[in-house]
C-alpha positions as CSV (number, residue, x, y, z in Angstrom):
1,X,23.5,22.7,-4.1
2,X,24.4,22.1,-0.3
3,X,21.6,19.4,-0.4
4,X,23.3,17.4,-3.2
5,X,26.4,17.8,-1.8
6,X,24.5,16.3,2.0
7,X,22.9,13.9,0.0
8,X,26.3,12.6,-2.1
9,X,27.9,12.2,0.9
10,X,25.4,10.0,2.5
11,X,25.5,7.9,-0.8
12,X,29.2,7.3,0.0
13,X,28.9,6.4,3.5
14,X,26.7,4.1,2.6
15,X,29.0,2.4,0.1
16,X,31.5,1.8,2.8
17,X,32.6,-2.2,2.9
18,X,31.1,-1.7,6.8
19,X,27.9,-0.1,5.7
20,X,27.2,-2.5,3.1
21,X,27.8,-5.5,5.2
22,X,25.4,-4.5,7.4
23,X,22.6,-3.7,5.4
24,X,23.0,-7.1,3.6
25,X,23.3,-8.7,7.2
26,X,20.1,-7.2,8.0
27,X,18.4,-7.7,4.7
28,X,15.6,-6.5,2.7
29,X,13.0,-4.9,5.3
30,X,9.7,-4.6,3.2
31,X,8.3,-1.6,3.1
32,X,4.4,-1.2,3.8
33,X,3.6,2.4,2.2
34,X,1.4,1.0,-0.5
35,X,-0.6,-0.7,2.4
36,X,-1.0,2.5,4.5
37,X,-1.5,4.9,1.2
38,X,-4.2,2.2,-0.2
39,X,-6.1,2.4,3.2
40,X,-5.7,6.3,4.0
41,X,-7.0,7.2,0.7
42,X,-9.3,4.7,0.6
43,X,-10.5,5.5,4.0
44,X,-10.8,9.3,3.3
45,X,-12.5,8.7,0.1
46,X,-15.2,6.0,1.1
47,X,-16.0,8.1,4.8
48,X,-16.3,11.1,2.7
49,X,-18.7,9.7,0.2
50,X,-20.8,8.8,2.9
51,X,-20.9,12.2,4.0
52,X,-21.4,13.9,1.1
53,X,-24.1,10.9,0.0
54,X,-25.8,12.2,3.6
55,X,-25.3,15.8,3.1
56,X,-27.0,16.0,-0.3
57,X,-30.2,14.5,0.6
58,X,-30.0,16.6,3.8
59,X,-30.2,14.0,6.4
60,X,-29.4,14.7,10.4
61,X,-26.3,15.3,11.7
62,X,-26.6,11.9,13.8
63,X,-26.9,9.7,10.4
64,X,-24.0,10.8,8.9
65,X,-22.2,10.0,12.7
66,X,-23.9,6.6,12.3
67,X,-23.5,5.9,8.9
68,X,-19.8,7.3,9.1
69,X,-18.9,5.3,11.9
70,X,-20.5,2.0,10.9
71,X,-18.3,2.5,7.0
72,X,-14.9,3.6,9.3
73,X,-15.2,-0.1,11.4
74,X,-17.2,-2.0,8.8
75,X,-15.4,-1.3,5.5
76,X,-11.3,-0.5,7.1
77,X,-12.4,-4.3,8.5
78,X,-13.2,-5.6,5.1
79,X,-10.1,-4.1,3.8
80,X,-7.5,-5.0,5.8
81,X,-8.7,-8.9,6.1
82,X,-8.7,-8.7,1.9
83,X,-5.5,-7.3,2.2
84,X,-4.4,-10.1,4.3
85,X,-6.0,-12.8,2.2
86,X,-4.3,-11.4,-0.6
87,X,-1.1,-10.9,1.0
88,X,-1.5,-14.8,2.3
89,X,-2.1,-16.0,-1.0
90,X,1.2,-14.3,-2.3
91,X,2.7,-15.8,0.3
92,X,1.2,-19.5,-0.1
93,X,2.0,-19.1,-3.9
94,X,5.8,-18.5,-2.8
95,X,5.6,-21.5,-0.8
96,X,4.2,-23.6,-2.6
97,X,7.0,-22.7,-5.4
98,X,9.5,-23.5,-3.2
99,X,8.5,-26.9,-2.3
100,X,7.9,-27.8,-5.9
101,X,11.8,-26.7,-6.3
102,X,13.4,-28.3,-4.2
103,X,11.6,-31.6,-5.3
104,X,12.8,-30.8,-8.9
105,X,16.0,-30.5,-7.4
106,X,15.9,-33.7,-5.2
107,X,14.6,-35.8,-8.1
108,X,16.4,-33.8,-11.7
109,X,19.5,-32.0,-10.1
110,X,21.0,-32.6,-13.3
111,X,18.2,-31.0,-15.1
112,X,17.9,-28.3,-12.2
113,X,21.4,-27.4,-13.0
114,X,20.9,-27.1,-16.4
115,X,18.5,-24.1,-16.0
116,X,20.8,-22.3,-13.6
117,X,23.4,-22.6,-16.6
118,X,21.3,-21.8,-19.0
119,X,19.5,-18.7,-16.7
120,X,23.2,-17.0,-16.3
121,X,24.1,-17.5,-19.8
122,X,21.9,-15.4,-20.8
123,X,23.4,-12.9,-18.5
124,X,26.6,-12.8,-20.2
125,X,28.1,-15.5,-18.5
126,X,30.5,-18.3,-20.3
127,X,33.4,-20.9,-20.6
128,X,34.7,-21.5,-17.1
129,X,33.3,-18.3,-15.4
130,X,29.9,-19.8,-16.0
131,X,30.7,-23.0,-15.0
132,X,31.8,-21.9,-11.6
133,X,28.8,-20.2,-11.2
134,X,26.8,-22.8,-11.6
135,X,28.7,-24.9,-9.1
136,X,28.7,-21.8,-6.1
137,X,24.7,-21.7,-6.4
138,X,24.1,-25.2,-6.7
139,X,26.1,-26.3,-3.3
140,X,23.6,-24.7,-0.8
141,X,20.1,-26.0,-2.3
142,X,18.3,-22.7,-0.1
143,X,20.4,-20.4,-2.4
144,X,19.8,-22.8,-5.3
145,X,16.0,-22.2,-4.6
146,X,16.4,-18.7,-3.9
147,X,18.0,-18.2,-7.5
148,X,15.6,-20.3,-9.1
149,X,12.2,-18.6,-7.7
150,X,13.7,-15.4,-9.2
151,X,15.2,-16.1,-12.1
152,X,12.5,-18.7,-13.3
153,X,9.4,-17.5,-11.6
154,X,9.9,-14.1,-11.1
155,X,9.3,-14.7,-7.0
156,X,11.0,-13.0,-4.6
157,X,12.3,-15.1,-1.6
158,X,10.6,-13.4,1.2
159,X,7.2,-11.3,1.0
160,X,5.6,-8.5,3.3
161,X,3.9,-9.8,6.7
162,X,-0.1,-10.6,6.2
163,X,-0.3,-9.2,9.5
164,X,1.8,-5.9,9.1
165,X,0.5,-5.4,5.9
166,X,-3.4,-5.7,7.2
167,X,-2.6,-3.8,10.1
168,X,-1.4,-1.0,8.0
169,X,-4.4,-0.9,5.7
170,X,-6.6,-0.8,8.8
171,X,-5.2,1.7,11.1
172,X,-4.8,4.2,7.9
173,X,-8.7,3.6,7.2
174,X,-9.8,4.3,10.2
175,X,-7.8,7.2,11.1
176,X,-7.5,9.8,8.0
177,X,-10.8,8.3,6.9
178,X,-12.2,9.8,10.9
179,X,-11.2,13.2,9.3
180,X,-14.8,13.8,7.5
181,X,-16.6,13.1,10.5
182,X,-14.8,15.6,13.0
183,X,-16.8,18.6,12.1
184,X,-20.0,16.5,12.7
185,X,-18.7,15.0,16.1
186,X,-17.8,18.7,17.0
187,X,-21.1,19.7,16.0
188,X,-23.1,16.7,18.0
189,X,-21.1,17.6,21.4
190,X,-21.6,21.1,20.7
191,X,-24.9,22.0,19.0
192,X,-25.1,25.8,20.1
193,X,-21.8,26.4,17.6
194,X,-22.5,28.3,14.7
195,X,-20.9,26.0,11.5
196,X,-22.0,24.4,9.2
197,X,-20.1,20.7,9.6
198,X,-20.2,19.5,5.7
199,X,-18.3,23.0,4.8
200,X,-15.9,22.0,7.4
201,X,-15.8,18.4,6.1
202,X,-14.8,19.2,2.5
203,X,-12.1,21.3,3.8
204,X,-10.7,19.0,6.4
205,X,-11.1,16.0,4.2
206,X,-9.4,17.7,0.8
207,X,-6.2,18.9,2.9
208,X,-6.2,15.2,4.1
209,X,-6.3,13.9,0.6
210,X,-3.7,16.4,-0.6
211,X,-1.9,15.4,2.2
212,X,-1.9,11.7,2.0
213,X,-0.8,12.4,-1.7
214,X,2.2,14.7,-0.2
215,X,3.5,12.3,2.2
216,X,3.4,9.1,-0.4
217,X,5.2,11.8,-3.0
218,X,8.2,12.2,-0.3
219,X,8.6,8.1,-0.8
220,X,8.1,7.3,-4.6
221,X,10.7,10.3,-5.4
222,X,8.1,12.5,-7.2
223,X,7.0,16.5,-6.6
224,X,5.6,16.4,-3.2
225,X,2.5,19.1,-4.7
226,X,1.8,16.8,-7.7
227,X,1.4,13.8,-5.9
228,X,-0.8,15.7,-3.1
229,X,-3.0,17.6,-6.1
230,X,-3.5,13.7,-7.9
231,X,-5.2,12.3,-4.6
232,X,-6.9,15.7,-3.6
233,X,-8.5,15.5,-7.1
234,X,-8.9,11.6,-7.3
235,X,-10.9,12.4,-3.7
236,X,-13.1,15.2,-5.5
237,X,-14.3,13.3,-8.0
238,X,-15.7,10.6,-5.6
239,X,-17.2,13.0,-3.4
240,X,-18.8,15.0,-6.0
241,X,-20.3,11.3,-7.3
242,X,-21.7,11.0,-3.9
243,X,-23.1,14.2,-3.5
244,X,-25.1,14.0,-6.7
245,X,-26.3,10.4,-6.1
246,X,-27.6,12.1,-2.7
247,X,-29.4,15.2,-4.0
248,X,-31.2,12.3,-6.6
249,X,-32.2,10.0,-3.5
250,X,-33.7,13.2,-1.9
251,X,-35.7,13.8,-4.7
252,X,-37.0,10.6,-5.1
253,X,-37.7,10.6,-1.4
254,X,-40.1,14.0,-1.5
255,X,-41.8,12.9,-4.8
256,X,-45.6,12.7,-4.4
């Protein structure tokens, strides 16, 4: 009760005329939690598979450091640069849009303005009301763009950062997808310690996937524990794949 009661009152102070003025100063800040969950999970899964791949056909310790490695730098690489191109090509796309408006614009404002009546019609808008709104979006062309890439494209104005959004995808890989390998590294710089690393792995790695899950669960509004159980299980099921592809390679690899 006392947290609904904390968390209406922050909901009004953040209706103020003051508050809201500044947030729409400041604009929309893009949010890169879908970069850093795609590459954490990713990262985890992929490291682990290589692991487990290792583990069931009972290779050294120093392969699955190798191997692990070489899939941390190699694949988290390959990620974050597709992420990037993809993120560039949104980004090109908007562009491009743009420029093709504001040619429309230069060359069929009449036309243009037709479809800015026409768009807000269908919002409700008529008689004089409409008119006036068509006549405050078309006298700044940037805000006459703006609407159009929206309402007519379904664009938004600005995108996420190809940079930020690559960088994200990377440094997630590399770091919850390093979690398999620590009970192998410990193991390597430690060889008279009595474990055995790919126990240690599974255990590390699941509470990593469970807690990747957690942590994107606190942002998208949903049960922290389901969200954690959905990635610890998605993470399973790859690892199990792995496993059993690895116990088959061994096989093939001691047949006569």
């Amino acid at each position: 009760m006392k947290q609904q009661e904390q968390l209406l009152k922050e909901l009004k102070l953040s209706h103020t005329p003051s508050a809201i003025r500044r947030r729409l100063q400041y604009g929309y800040r893009h949010n890169y939690l879908r970069d850093f969950v795609y590459g954490a999970i990713d990262g985890a899964v992929t490291t682990f598979a290589v692991v487990s791949g290792v583990a069931g056909a009972s290779l050294s310790t120093k392969i699955v450091i190798i191997l692990g490695i070489a899939n941390l730098i190699g694949d988290g690489f390959s990620m974050a640069v597709s992420n990037f191109l993809g993120t560039r090509a949104e980004e090109q796309l908007r562009d491009k849009a743009r420029r093709t408006e504001e040619l429309h614009i230069a060359k069929f404002p009449a036309g243009e303005r037709e479809e800015i009546r026409q768009i807000f019609a269908t919002k409700g808008f008529s008689g004089q009301e409409l008119e006036n709104a068509v006549k405050i979006i078309t006298s700044n062309q940037e805000q006459w763009v703006d609407t159009m890439l929206k309402e007519e494209l379904g664009l938004s104005s600005q995108g996420p950062s190809p940079w930020r959004a690559a960088l994200s995808t990377f440094s997630a890989f590399v770091i919850v997808g390093s979690f398999p390998l620590l009970a192998f590294l410990y193991q390597l710089f430690f060889p008279s310690a009595s474990l055995d690393p790919f126990l240690i792995s599974t255990i590390i790695t699941g509470i990593a996937f469970f807690g990747v899950g957690a942590f994107k669960g606190q942002f998208v509004d949903e049960d922290w524990w389901k969200a954690g159980v959905e990635t610890f299980l998605v993470g399973v099921c790859a690892a199990f794949l792995a496993f059993m592809v690895g116990v088959l390679l061994r096989g093939i690899m001691m047949a006569p």
